[in-house]
LUMSE-945924 format. One record per residue: x, z, y of N, C-alpha, C, CB in turn. Coordinates in steps of 0.1 Angstrom, whole numbers, plus 5000, padded with zeros to 4 digits. Glycine has a CB too. Layout:
BEGIN
XZYXZYXZYXZY;...
This chain:
BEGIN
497447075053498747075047498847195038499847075057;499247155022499447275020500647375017498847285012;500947495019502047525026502347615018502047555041;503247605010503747694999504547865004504947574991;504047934994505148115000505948105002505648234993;506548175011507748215012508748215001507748315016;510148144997510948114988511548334983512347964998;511148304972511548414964512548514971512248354952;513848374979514848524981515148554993516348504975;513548525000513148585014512848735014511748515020;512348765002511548854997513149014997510548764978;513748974995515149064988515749054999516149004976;515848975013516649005023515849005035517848915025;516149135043515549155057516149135070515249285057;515249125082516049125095515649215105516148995102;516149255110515949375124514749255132518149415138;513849385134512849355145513649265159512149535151;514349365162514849325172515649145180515649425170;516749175163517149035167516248915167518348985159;515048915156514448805155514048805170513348785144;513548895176512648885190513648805199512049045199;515248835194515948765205515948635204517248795207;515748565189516348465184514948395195516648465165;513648435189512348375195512848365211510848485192;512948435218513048465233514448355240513348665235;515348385229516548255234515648095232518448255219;515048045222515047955218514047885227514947955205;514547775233513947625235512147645239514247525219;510947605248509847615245509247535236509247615253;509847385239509547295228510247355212510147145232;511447425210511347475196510447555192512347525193;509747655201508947775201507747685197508947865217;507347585200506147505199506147435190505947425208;507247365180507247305168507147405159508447215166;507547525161507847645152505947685148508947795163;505147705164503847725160502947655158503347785167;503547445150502547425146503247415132501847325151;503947405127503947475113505147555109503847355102;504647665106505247805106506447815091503847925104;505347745082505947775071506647665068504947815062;507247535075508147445072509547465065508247405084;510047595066511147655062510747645047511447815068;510047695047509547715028510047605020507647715025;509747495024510047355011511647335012509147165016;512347415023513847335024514147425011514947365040;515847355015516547454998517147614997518247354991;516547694993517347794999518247874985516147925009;519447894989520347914977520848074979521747784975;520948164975521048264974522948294970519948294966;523548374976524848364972525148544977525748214982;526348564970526548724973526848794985527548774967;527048704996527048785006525748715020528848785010;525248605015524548595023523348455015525648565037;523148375023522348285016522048155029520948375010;522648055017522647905026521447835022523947795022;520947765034519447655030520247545040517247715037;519747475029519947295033518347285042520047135014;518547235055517047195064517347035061517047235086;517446955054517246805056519046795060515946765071;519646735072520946715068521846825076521246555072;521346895077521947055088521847115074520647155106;522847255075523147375066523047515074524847355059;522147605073521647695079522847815068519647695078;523447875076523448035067523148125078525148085060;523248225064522548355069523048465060520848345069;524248555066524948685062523948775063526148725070;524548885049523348985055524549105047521148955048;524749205054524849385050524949355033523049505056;526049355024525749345010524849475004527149335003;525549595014524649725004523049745011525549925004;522949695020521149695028520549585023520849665046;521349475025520549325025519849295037519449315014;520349295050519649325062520649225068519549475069;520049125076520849065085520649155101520348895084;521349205105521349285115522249245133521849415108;523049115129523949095141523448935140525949135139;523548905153523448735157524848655148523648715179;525748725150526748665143526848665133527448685145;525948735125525748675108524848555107524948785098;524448475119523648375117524448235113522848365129;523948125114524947975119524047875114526747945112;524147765119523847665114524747525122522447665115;524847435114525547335114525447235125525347285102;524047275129523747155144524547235160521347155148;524247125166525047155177524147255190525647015182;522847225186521847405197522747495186519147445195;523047515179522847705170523347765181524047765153;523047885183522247975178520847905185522648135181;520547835188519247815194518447685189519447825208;518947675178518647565172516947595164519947535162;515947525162514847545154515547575139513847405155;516447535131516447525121516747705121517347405117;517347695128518047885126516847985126519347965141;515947905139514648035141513848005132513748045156;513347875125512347885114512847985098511947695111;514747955096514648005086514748175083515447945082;515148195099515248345103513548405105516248365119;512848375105511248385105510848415095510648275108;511448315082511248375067511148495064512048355059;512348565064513148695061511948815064514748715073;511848875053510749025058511649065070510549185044;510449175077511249205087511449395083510449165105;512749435087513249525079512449685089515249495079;512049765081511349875089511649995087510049865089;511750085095512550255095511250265083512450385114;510150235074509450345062510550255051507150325057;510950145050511450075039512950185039511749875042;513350235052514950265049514350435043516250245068;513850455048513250625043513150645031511850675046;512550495025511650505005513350535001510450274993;514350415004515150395000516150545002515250275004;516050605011517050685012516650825004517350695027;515450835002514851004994515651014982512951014988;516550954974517150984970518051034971517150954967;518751024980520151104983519951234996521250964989;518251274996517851365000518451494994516751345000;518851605006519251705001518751835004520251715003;519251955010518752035015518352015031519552125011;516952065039516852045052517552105061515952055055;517752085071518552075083518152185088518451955093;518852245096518552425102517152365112520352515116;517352205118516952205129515552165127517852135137;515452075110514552035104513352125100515051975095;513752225093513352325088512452435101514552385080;512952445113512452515126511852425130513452575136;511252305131510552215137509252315142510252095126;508452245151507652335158506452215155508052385176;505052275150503852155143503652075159501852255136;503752055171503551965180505051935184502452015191;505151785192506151675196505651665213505951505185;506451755221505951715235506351585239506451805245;505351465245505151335246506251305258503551295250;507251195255508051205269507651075273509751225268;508351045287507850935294508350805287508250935309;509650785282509550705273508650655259510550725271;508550785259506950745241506050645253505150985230;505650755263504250665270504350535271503650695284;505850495279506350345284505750225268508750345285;506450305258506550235246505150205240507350315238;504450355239502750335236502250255241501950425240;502150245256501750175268501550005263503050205280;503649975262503649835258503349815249504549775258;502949865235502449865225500849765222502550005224;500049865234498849855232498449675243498050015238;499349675250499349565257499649435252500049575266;500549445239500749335231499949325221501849335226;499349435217497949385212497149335216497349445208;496849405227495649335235495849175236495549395251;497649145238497548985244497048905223500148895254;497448985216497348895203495448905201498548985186;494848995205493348995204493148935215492549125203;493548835223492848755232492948635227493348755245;494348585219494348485213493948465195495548475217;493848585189493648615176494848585167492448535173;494748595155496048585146496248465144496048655133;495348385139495448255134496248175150493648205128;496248195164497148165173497948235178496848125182;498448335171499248425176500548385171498748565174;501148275181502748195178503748295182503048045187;504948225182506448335181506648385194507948245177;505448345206505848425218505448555214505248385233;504248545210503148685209503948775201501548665202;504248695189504948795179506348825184505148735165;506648765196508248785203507948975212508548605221;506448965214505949055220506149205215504649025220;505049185203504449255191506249285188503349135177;507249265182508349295179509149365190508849185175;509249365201510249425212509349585213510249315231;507549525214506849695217508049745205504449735213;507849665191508249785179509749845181508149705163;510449755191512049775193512049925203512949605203;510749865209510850005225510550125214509150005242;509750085209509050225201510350275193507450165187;510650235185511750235176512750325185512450065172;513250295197514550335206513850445212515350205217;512450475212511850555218511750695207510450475224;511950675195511750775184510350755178512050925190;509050675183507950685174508050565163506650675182;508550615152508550565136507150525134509050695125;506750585135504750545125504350415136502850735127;504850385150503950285156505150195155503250315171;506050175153506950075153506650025136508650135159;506550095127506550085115504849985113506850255107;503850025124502549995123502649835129501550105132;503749825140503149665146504249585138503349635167;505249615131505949565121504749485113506849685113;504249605107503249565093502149425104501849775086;502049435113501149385119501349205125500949505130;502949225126503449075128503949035112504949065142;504649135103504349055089502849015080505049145080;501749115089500748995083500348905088499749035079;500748885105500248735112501348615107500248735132;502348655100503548565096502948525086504948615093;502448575074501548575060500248455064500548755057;499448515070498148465078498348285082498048565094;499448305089499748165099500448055088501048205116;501248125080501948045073501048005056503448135072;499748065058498748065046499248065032497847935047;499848205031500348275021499548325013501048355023;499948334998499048374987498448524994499948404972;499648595000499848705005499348775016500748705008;498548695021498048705032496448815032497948545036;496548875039495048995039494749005054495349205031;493748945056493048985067492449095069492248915069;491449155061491449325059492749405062491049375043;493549425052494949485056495549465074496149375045;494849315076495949315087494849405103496649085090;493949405099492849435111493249575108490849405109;492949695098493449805100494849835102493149855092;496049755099497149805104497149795122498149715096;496149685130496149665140495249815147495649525141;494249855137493749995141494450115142493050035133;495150085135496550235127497150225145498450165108;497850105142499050085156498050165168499449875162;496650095173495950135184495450315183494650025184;495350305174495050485175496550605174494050525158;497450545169498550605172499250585184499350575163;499050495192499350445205498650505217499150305205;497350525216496350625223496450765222494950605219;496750795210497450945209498350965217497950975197;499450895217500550955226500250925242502150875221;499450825245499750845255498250885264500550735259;497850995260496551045262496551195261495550985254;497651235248498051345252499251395254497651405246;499151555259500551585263501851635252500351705274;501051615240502051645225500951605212502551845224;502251555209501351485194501651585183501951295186;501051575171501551635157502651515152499951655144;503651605144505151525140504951405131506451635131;503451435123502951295115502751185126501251325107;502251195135502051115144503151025149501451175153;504351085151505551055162506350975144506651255173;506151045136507150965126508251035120507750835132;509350995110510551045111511250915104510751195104;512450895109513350785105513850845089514650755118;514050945088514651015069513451105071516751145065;512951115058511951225053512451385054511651185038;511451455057512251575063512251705055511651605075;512951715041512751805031512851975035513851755022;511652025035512052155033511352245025512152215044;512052385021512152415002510752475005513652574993;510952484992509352484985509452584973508752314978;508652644973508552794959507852724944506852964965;508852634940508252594926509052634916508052424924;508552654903509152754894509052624881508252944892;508252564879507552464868506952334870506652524862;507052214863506552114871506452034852507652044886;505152004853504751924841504351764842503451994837;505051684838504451554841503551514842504651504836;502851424848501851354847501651194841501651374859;502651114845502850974844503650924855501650914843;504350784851504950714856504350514856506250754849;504950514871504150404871504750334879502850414874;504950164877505850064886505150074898505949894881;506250044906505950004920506549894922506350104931;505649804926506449624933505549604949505749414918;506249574955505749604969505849424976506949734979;505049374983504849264990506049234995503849285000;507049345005507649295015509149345006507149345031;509249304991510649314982510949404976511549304988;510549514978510949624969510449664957510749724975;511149704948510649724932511249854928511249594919;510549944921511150074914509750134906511650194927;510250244905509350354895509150474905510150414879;507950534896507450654903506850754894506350614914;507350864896506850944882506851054893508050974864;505251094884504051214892504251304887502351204892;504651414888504651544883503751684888505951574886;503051754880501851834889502351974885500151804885;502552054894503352204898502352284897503952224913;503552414898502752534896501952594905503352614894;501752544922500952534929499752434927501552524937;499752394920498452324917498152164926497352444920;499352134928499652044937500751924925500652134952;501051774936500951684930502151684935500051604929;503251624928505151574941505451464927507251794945;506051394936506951224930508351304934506651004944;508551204922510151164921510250994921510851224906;510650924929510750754928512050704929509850684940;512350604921513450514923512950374930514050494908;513150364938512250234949513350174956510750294963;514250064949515249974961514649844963517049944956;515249784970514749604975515249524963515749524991;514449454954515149374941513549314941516049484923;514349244930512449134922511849264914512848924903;510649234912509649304903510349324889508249194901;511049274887511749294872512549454874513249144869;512849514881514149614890512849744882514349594916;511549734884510449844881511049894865508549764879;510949834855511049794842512849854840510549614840;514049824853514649864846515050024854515649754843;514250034864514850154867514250274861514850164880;513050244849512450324842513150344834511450304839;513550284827514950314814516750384825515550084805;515950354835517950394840517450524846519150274856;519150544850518850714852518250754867520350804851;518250894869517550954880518651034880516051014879;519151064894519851204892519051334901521551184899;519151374894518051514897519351634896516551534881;519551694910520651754908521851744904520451814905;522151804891523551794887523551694873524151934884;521751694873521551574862520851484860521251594854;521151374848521051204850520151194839522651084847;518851224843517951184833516951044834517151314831;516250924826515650834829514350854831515850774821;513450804841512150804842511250854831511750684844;511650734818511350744805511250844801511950684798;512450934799512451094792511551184806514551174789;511851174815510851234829509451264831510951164840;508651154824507551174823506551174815507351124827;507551274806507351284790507851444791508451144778;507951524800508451664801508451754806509051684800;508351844809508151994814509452034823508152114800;509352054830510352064842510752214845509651994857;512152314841511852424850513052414863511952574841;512752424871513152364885513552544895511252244893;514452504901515152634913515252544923516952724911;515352574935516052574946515452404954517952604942;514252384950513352284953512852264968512352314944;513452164972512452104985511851964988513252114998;510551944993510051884994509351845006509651914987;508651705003509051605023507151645021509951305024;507251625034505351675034504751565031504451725048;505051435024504151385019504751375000503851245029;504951464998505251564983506251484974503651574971;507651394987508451384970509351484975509351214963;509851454959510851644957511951554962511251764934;512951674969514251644969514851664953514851744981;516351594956516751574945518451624946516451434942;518951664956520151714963521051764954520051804973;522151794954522951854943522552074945525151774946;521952084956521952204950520452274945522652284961;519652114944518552164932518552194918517752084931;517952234911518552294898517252244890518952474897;517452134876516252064873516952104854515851854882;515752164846515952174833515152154825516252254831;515151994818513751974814513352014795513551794818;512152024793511452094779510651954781510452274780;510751904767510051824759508251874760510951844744;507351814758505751834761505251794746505051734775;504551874738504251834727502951854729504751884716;502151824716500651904716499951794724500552064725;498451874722497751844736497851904748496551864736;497751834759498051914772497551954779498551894778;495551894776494251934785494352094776492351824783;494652054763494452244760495552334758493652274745;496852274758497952394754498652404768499052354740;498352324781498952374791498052404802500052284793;498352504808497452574818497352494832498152724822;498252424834498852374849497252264848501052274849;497952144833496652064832495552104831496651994824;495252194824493852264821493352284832493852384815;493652334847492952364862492952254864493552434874;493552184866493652024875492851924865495851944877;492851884855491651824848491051874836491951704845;490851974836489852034824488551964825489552194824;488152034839486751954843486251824836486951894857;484751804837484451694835484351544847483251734829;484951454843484951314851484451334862484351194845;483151364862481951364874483051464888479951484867;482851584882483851654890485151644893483851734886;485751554890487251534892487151414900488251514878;486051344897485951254909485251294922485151144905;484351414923483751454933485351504943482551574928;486051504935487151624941487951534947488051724929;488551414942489051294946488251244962488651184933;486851234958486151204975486351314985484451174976;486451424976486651534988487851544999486651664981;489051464996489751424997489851345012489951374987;490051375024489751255034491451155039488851345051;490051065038491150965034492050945048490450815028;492750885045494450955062494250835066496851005058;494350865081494150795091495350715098493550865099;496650725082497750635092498450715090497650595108;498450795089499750945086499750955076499651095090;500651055076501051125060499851145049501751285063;499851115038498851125032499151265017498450965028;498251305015497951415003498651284990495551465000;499851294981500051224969499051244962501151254962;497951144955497651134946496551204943498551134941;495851204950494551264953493551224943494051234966;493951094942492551014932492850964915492150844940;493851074911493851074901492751154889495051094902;492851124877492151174874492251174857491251124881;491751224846492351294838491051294822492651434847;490651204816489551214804489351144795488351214808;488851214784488951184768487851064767488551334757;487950934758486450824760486650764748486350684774;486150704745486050564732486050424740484150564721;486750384731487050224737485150204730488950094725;484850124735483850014735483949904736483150024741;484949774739485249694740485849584753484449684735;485949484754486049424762485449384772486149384758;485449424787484249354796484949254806483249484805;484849104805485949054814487349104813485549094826;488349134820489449184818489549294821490249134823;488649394819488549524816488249544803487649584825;489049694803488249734790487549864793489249744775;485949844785484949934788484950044772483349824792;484650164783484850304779483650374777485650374788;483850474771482650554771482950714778482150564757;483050744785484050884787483051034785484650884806;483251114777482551274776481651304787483551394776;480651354785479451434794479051304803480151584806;478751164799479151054808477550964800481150974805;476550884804476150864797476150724801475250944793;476850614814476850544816478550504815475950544824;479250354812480550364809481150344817480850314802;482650374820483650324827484350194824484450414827;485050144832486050024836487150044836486049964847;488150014827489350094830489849934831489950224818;490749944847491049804852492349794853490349764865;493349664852494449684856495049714870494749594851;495449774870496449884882497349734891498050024869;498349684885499049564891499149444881500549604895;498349374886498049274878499649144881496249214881;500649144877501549074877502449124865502249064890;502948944861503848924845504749024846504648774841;505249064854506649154851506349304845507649164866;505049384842504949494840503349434834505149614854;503749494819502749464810501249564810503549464797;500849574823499049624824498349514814498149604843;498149404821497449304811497349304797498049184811;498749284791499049294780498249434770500449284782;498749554775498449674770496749664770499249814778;496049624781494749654779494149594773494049664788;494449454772493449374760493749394745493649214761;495149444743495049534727494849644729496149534717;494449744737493549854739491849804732493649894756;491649664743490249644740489549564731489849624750;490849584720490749494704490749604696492149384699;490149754700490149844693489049924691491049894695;487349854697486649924693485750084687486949874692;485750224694486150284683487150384686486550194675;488250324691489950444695489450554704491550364705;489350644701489650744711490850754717489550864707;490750804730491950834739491750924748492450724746;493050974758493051044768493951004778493151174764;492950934790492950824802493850904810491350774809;494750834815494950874828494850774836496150934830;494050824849493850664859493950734876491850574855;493450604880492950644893491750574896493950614903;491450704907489450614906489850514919487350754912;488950414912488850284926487650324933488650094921;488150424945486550454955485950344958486550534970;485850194959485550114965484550014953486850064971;484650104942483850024927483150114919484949944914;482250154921481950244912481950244898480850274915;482150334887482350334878483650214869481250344876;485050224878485850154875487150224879485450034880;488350254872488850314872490550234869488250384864;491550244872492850174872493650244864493350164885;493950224852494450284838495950274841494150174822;496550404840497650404839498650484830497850414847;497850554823498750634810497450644800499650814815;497850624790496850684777497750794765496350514767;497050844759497150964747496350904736496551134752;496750894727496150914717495351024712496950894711;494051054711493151154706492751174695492251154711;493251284688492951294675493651164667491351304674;494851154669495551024655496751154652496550784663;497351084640498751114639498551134624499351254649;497451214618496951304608496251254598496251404612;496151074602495551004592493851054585496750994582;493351184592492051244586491051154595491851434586;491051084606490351034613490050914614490551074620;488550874610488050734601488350674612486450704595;488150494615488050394626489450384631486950434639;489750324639490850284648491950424654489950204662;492950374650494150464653495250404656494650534643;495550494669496650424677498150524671496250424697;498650484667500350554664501650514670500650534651;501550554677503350484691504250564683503450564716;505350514687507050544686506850684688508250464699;507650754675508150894680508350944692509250924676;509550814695510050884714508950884724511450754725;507850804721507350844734506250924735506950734742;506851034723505851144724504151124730506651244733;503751014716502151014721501750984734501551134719;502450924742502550844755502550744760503050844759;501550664765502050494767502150494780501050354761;502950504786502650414802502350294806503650404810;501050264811500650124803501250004814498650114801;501750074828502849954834503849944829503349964847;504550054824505950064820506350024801506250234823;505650104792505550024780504749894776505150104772;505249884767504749764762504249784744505849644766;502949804744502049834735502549734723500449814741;502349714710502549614697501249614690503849664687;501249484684499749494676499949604662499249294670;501349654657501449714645501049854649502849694638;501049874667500550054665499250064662500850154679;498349944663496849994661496949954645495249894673;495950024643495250044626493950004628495150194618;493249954620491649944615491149874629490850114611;491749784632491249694649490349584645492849604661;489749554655488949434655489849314665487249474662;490649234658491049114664490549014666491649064660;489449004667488548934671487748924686487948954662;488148864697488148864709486548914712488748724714;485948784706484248754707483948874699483548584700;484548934691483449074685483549174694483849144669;484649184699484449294713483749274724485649314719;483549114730482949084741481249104733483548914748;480849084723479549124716479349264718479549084701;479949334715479649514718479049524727480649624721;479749444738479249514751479049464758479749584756;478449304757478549174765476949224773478748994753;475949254765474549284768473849404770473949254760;475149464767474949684773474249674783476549804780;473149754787472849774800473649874806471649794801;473649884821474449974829475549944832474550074825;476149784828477649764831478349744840478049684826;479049844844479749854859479849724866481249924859;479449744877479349574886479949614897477649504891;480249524903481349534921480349624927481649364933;480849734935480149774946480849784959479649894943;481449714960482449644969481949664984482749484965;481849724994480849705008482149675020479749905012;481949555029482849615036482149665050484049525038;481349775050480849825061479449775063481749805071;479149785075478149715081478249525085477949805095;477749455075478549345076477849255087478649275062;477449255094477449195107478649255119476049225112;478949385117479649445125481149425120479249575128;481249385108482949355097483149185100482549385074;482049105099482048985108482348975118481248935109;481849105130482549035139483849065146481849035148;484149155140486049265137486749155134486349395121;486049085123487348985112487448855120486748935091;486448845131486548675144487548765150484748615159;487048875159488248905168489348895166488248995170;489848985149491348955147491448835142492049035138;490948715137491948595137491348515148492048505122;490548505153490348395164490248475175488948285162;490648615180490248625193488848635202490648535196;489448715213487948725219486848595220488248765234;487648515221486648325224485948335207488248105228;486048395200485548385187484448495185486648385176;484148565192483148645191481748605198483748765194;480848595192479548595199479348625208478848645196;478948575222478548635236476848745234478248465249;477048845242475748905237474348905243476049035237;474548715247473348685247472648565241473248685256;473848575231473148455221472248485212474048385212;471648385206470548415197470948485187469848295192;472348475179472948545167473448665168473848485162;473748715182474148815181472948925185475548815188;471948885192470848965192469949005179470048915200;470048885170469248905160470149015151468948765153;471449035154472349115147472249235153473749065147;471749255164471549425173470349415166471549465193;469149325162468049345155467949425148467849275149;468449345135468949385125469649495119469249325125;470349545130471249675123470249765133473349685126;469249785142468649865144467249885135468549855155;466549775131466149795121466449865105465749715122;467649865104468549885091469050075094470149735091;468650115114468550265111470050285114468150325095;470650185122472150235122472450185134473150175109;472350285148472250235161473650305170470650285169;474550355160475850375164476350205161476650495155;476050155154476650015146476449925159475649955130;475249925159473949855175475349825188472250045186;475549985190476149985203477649935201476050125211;478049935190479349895189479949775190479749935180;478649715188478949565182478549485197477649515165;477349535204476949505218478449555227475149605221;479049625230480449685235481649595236480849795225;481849575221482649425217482349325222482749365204;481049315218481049135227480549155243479549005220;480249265251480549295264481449265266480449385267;482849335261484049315262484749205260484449395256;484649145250484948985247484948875260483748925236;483748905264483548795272484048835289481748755270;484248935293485049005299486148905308485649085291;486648925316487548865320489048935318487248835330;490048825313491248905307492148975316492048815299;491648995326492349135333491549235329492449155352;490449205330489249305331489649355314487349215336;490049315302490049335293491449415286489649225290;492349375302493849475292493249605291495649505302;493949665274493949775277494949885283493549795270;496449805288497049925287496950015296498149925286;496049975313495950015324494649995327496849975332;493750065327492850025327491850125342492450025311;491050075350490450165359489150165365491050185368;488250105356487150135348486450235341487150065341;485850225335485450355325484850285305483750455336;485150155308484250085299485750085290483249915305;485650075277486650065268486749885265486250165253;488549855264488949735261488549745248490449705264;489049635242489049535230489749605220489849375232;490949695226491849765214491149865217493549795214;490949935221489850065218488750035209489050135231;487649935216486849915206487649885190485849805211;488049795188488749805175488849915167489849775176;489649995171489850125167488050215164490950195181;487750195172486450255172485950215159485650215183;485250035159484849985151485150045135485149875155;486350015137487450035121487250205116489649995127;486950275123486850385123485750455113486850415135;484350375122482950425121483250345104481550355134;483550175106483250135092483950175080483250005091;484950275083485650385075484850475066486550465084;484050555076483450615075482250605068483550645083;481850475071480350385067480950395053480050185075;482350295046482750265036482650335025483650245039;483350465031483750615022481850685020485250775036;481050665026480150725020479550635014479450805027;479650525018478650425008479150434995478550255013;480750484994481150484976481450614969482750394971;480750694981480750824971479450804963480850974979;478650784972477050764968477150694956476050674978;478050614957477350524942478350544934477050354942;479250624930480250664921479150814922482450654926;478950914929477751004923476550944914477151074935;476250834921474850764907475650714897473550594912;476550694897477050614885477050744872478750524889;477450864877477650934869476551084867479050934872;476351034874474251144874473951104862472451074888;
């Protein structure tokens, strides 16, 4: 059957973890059972969107569903109803309430940093460890146990009991104060909802490490006697001041998010030599990116637009910032912005440290970077900053030549969806043969020599002395394209080649043309990670079958006998008997199914990140 996404204006309204778990846990077994053989049945009914809530016709029943006008959150049972005579316990109510993203303490945080102010006496004295109380452990505890029951059954059978599960740990967690593990098994039943209901949306990668994230944050607390505050979470981001005197733009760039949210994000890089956002990010359609770049920001006592923001020189007082680097914006910060002319690799100092360097090095610096394990992460680490020549078209990239570089780059689209014109801007980029520019991107560690374009400069135009292709933008955007946010015209290039096939000729037969280097780990041991999470322990190889020995073979011949034992561990464990396999209590010494996971996911982290430094260092040797 094929089973169409989730209806558009699922996407814009949310529901508390909690009530769905009740709605699942009231309802019927036989409704619980029609529900888990087709999930996504809701999808084809009619769903009509209205201002305070939103009605779907199921066939001859009328389902509504109120929700919070300024959240968009259905949060009480009594914003529910439907027309049949079970409601509240009717199938029609629980399949259409199933739709709905489910609403999570990071979504209410993005949303609230704007009306962040100065920190709290109590915020600001925080002590770097969170002593573990017996409630975190209860919560950790149940946490790891409802994983364990969804890896016995796998995702692809993990119906509305399991996820009735998976939702209450996140409710305990939640009422317990750990934000990052409630926020983790959230992410973890919205991708088995994706998965089951065979959504465009759906990532099985995504959904195995969010099941890692949850298990290693869950073992932390309850293993030791105090976590770090990244660990435990915070429901508001926790601003405290910061000694910045100057802040120079970098670029701005849409944000559209899976589970509804659309805004902008403009990077600014300080006089500490450090990177801090400013973002406008509410729950709306992808269209919301586009307009909150033109609308204002209030930054203190002033209303300036993305647009003019990331196009200027910042001098800034009384500045605080959340530790994962966005600036507060409170009324007693003080923001005064200066226009940016010129070049900025040479007439400003801030840029000049942070990307003067050549490519090679700015990417070395990017891997040096480790990558976060679920917590708070460094903003923007993998940006990166250099002057190239278009060369043409390669596929839907357009291929570069970049300084001190003798093999080319990929400069790839960033978010490839109609509402924010990447597409558009790069293929008349790569009708220009010839143009010099100055890239701003991010490196994709996972591709070597391929890069995710997000602001360009014009190099050397304006002055008409410079032969070949010239790009000339609008006064206002001060020699600036943001290539999610503007939208490029065929009248700013000069002297172009319009001609599709003469560009794909340049460079159709180049040798050296960046190719996927895509690894996901040790792939016998990523095979058998990706059975466990959707089919469960019964889906993993016993470790005495012919396939899975030839696979301890194999990866010991291949020199990699951490991989050997990991993979032999798992399917020990698999075949296990399912007491013998919980992990939340365990009194043995051998590690469950959620440990190994974590384990697994860990090493092939590690496997991952060196296999693409290696070859983003050859790419550019």
């Amino acid at each position: 059957m094929d089973n169409p996404d989730r209806p558009e204006v699922c996407r814009q309204v949310r529901i508390r973890a909690e009530l769905l778990a009740q709605l699942i846990d009231q309802a019927p077994a036989r409704i619980r059972k029609r529900l888990d053989r087709d999930p996504a049945l809701a999808h084809a009914w009619t769903w009509s969107a209205e201002s305070t809530g939103i009605a779907i016709q199921a066939g001859d029943e009328t389902v509504r569903l109120d929700f919070d006008t300024e959240t968009k959150t259905v949060s009480h049972i009594e914003q529910l109803g439907c027309s049949c005579l079970l409601s509240p316990k009717c199938f029609h109510l629980l399949a259409c309430a199933s739709c709905l993203t489910i609403q999570t303490d990071a979504a209410e945080a993005e949303t609230a940093t704007a009306d962040a102010d100065e920190p709290d006496a109590d915020v600001a004295d925080e002590t770097p460890l969170i002593e573990v109380t017996d409630a975190m452990r209860d919560a950790a505890d149940r946490s790891i146990s409802a994983i364990g029951g969804m890896l016995d059954s796998g995702a692809r059978r993990c119906g509305v009991v399991l996820q009735s599960s998976l939702l209450r740990a996140a409710h305990q967690c939640r009422a317990a104060g750990l934000i990052q593990l409630s926020a983790a098994l959230l992410s973890v039943v919205e991708g088995v909802v994706r998965l089951r209901a065979q959504s465009g949306n759906a990532d099985a990668p995504q959904l195995q490490s969010d099941l890692a994230r949850a298990i290693v944050i869950a073992q932390r607390i309850c293993r030791r006697p105090s976590v770090e505050i990244e660990t435990i979470g915070h429901v508001r981001r926790p601003f405290e001041p910061i000694g910045l005197s100057r802040l120079v733009s970098l670029l701005a760039e849409p944000i559209v998010t899976r589970s509804g949210y659309a805004g902008v994000c403009v990077s600014l890089l300080a006089d500490d030599d450090r990177i801090y956002q400013v973002s406008d990010v509410r729950p709306g359609e992808p269209d919301l990116a586009l307009q909150a770049y033109r609308g204002g920001l209030e930054l203190g006592g002033t209303t300036v637009s993305a647009f003019e923001l990331c196009r200027s020189g910042v001098d800034v007082q009384n500045m605080t910032a959340s530790p994962d680097r966005r600036l507060g914006r409170g009324s007693k910060t003080r923001w005064a912005l200066r226009k940016q002319t010129g070049d900025l690799l040479q007439d400003s100092p801030l840029w000049r440290s942070r990307f003067g360097q050549p490519i090679a090095e700015q990417v070395d610096r990017a891997f040096a970077v480790q990558e976060s394990s679920g917590m708070i992460a460094a903003a923007e680490s993998d940006l990166v900053v250099f002057h190239c020549q278009v060369l043409g078209r390669q596929g839907d990239a357009v291929m570069v030549r970049a300084d001190d570089t003798e093999r080319p780059l990929m400069l790839r689209i960033a978010l490839d969806t109609d509402q924010v014109p990447f597409r558009e801007n790069l293929s008349l980029i790569a009708r220009s043969p010839g143009l010099e520019l100055v890239v701003t991107g991010r490196v994709r560690r996972h591709q070597a020599g391929s890069i995710d374009a997000l602001a360009i400069r014009a190099a050397g135009s304006g002055d008409g002395s410079n032969e070949g292709p010239r790009l000339a933008l609008p006064e206002s955007w001060q020699n600036v394209c943001q290539l999610g946010l503007d939208r490029l015209e065929r009248h700013f290039f000069s002297d172009t080649d319009p001609d599709d096939e003469t560009c794909e000729r340049l460079v159709g037969d180049r040798p050296g043309d960046p190719t996927e280097s895509r690894v996901n780990g040790v792939p016998g041991l990523a095979r058998q990670q990706l059975a466990l999470v959707l089919g469960g322990r019964g889906s993993v190889a016993s470790p005495t079958s012919g396939g899975h020995r030839r696979m301890i073979r194999t990866m010991k011949q291949q020199l990699l006998p951490t991989a050997a034992k990991l993979a032999d561990a798992v399917a020990t464990a698999a075949v296990a008997t399912k007491g013998a396999g919980t992990d939340s209590v365990r009194t043995d010494a051998s590690p469950g199914l959620c440990e190994l996971l974590a384990a697994t996911d860990r090493y092939q982290t590690i496997f991952r990140g060196e296999y693409h430094r290696q070859a983003w260092q050859d790419w550019l040797s």
